[in-house]
C-alpha positions as CSV (number, residue, x, y, z in Angstrom):
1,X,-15.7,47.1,-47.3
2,X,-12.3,46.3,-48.7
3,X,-11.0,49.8,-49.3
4,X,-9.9,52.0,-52.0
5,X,-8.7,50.9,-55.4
6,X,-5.6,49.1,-55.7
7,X,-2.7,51.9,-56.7
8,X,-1.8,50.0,-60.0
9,X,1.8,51.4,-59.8
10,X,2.0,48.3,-56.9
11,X,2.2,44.8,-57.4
12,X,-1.1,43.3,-58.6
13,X,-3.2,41.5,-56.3
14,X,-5.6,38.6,-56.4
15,X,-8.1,37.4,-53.8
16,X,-8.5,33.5,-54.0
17,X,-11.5,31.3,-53.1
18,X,-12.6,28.3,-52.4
19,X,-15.7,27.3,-54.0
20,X,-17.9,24.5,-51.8
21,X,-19.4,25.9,-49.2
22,X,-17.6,29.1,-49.2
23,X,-19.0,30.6,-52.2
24,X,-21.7,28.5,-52.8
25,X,-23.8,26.5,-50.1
26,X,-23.5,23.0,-51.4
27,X,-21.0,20.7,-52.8
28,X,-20.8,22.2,-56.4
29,X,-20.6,18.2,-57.8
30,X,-22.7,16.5,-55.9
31,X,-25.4,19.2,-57.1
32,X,-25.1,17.6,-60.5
33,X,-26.0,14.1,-59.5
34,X,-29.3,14.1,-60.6
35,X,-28.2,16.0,-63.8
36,X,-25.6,12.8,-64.5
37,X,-28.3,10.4,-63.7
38,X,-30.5,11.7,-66.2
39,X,-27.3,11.6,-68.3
40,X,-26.5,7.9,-67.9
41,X,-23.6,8.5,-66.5
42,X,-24.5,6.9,-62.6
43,X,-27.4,5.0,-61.8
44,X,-30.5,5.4,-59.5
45,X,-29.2,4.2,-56.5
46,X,-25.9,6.4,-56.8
47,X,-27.7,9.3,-57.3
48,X,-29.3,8.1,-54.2
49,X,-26.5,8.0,-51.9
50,X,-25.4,10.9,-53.8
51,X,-27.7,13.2,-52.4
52,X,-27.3,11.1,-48.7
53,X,-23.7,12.3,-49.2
54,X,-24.9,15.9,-50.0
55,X,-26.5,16.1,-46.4
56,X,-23.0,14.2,-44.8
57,X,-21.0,17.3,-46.7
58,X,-23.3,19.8,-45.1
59,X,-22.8,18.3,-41.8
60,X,-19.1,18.3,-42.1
61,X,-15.5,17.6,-43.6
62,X,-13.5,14.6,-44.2
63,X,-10.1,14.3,-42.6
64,X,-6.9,14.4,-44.3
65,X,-6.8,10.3,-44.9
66,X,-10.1,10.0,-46.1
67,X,-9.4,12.7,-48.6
68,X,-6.6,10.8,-50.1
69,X,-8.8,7.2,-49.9
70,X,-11.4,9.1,-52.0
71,X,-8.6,10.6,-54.4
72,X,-7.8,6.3,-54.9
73,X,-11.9,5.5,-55.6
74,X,-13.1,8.6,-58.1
75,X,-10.0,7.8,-60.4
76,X,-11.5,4.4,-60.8
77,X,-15.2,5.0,-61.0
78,X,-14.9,8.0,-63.3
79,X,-12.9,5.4,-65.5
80,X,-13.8,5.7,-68.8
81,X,-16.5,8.5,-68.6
82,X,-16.8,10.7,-72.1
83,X,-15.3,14.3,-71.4
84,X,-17.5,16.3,-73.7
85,X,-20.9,14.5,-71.9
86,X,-20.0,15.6,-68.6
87,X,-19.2,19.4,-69.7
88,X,-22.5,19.2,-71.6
89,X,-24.4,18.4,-69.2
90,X,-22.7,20.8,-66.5
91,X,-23.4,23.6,-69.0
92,X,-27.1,22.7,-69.7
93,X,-27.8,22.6,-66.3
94,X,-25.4,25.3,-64.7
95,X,-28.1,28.0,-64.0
96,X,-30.5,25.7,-62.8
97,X,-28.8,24.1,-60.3
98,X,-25.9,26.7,-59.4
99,X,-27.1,30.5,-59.2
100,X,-29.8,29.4,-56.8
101,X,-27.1,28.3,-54.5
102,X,-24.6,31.1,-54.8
103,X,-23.9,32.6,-51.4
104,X,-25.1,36.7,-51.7
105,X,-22.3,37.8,-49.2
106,X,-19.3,35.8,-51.8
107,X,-20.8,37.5,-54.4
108,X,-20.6,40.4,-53.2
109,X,-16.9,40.3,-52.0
110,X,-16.4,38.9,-55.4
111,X,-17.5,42.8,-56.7
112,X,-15.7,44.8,-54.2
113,X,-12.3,42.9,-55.2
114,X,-13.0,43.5,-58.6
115,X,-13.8,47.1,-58.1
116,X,-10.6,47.6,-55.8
117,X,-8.9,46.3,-58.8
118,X,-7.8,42.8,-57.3
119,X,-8.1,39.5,-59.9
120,X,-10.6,37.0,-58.7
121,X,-9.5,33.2,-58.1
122,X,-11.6,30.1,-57.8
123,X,-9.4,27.4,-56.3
124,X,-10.9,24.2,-56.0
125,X,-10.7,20.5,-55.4
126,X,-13.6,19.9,-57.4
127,X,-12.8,19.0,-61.1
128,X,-12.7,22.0,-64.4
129,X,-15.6,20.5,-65.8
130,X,-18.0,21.5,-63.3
131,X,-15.3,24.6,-61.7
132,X,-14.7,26.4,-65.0
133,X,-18.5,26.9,-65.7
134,X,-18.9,27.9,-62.3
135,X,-16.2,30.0,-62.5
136,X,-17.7,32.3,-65.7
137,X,-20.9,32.8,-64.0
138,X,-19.1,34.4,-61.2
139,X,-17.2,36.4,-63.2
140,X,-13.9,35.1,-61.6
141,X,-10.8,35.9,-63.7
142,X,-9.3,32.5,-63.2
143,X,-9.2,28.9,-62.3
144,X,-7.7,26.3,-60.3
145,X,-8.8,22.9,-59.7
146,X,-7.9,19.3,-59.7
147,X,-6.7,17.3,-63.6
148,X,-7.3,14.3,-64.7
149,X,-5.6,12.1,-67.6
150,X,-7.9,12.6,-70.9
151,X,-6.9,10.2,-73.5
152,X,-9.6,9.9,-76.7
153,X,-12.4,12.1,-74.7
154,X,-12.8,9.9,-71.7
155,X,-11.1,9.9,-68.4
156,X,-8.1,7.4,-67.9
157,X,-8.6,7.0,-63.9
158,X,-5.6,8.5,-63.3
159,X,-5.0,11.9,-61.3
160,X,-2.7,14.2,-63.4
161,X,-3.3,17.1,-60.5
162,X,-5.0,17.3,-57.1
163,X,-5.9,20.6,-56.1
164,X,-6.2,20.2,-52.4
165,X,-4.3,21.4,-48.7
166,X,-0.8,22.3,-49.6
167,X,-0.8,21.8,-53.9
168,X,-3.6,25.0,-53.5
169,X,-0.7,27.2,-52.1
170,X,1.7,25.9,-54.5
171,X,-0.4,26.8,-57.4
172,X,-1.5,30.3,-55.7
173,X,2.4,31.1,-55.2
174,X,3.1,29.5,-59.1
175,X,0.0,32.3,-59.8
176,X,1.8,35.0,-58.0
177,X,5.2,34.4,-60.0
178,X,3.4,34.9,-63.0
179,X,1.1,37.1,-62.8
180,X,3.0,39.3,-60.6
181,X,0.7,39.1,-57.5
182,X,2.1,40.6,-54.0
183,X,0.6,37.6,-51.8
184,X,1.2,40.1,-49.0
185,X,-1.7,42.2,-50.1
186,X,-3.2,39.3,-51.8
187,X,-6.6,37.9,-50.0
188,X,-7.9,34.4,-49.3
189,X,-11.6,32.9,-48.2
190,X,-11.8,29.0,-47.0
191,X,-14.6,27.0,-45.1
192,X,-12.0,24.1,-44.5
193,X,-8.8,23.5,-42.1
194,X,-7.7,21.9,-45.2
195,X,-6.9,25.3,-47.1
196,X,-4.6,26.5,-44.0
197,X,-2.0,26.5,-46.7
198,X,-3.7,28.5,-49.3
199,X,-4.9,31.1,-46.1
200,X,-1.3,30.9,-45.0
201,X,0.4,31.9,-48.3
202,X,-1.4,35.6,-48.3
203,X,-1.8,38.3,-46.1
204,X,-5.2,39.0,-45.5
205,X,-6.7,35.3,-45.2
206,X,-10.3,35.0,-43.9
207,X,-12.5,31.7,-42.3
208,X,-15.9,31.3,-43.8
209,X,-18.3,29.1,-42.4
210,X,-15.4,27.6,-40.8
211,X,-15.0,24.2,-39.5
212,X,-14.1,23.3,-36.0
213,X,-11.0,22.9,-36.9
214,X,-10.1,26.1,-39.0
215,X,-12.3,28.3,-36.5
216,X,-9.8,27.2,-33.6
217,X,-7.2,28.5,-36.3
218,X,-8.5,30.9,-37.0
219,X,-9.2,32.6,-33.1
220,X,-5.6,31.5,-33.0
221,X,-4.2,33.3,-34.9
222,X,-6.8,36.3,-35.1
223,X,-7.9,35.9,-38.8
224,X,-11.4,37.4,-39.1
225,X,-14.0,34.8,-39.3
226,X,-17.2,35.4,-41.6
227,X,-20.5,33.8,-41.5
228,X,-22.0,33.3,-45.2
229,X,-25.8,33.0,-45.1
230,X,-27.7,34.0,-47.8
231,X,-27.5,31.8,-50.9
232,X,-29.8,34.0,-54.1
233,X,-30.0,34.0,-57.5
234,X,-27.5,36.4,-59.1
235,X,-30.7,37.8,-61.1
236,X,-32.4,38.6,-58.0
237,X,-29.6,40.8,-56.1
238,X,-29.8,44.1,-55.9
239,X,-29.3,45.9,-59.6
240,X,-26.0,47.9,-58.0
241,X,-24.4,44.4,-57.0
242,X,-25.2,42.2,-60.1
243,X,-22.4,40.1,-61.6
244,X,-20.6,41.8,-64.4
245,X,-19.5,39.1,-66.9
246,X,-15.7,38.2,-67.1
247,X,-13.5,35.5,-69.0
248,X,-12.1,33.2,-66.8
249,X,-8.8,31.1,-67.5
250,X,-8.3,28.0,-66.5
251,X,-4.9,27.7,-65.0
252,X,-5.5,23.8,-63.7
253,X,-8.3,21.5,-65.8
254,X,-9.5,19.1,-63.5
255,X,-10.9,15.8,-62.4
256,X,-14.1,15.2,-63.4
257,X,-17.1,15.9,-61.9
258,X,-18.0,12.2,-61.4
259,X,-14.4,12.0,-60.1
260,X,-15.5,14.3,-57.2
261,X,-19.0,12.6,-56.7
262,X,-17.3,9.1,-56.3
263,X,-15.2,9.7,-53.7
264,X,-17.9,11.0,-51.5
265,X,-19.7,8.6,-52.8
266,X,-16.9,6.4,-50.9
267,X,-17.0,8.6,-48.0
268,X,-20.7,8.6,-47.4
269,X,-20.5,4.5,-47.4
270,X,-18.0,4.1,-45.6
271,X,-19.7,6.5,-42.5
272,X,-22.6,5.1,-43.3
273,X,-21.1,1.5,-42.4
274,X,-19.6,3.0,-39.0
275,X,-22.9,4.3,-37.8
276,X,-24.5,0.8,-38.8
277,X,-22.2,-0.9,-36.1
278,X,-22.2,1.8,-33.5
């Protein structure tokens, strides 16, 4: 449990998340890839490798450089994609494809923080379009997540904000000044070494699921590491532990969905073309 109710005299405080794999158990845009198929907006043989680059996610994490190589190739595929198509679809197929997937154990810490008094922050890399929705059904108070250039409803290609490894803590500490958080009682949850930042900038940081790499941090430096398990359908939890609705304002709009899906689109090619001469 995460204690008694936050003494509202105090500072506020926040606890932030990440979203892939830490709340939920997949990649929260390539989980649309059929849903943009079906939409025109990729063809059959990228849902394809999509769903090949589902499984590579699971199995683990791109490094730093092939982050920022797949930064350069989803603000040129998503080139030209309508805004308003992309958020339709996201929203018509949100429950189907999401709740199933939602980790029981996030939701839950979602609840207590919310009970102890604390805001609720999705930070993601993922773009608004797919975070924002994701971010309501959770009942999360706010948003942060990667922007893209919008210019007559479509996506220029070019990367306005990237919400990922050091820009997360920037935003959470821009969050802080704002809103008033004390990041010293503030809390943090991350699957990847890529987040040390955003676990860095508060004072009760947690690893889940963790990486190799974060897990060695993590024993490092004696953050408590917790092992998320049991994705359900927020319908099916116990009554006690349901989601209570909350608004949830987007502090950073955000590439894309297809942004996201083509650079592990990229990713999953380019391991894919490793393996082949291994």
């Amino acid at each position: 449990m995460l204690g008694v109710v936050e003494n509202h005299s105090l500072p506020r405080t926040a606890a932030f998340f990440d979203l892939d794999k830490t709340v939920i158990a997949k990649s929260s845009t390539l989980t649309f890839s059929k849903s943009f198929y079906r939409g025109g907006l990729i063809n059959r043989r990228a849902a394809l490798r999509t769903a090949y680059a589902q499984f590579v996610f699971l199995a683990g994490r791109a490094d730093h450089e092939q982050m920022e190589r797949m930064r350069e190739y989803l603000s040129a595929l998503c080139r030209g994609w309508n805004v308003q198509q992309v958020k339709e679809i996201v929203a018509e197929t949100l429950h189907d494809l999401i709740d199933p997937i939602i980790y029981d154990e996030a939701a839950s810490l979602i609840e207590e923080h919310h009970t102890a008094g604390r805001d609720v922050v999705i930070v993601s890399t993922s773009g608004a379009e797919v975070v924002e929705p994701i971010g309501e059904l959770l009942g999360a108070d706010r948003v942060v997540a990667t922007r893209m250039v919008v210019e007559n409803g479509v996506f220029t290609g070019e990367v306005e904000y990237y919400a990922y490894g050091p820009t997360k803590a920037e935003a959470i500490a821009e969050l802080a000044e704002s809103e008033g958080y004390d990041l010293a009682r503030c809390y943090a949850y991350s699957d990847s070494v890529t987040d040390l930042p955003m676990l860095e900038a508060v004072g009760h940081p947690h690893a889940v699921n963790p990486d190799r790499a974060l897990r060695r941090e993590a024993a490092a430096r004696g953050w408590p590491v917790l092992s998320f398990n049991r994705p359900v359908r927020l319908k099916q939890r116990r009554p006690s532990l349901s989601m209570p609705p909350r608004p949830v304002l987007a502090v950073a709009a955000a590439v894309g969905a297809a942004a996201a899906t083509a650079g592990l689109l990229w990713y999953t090619n380019r391991r894919r073309a490793l393996y082949a001469r291994i």
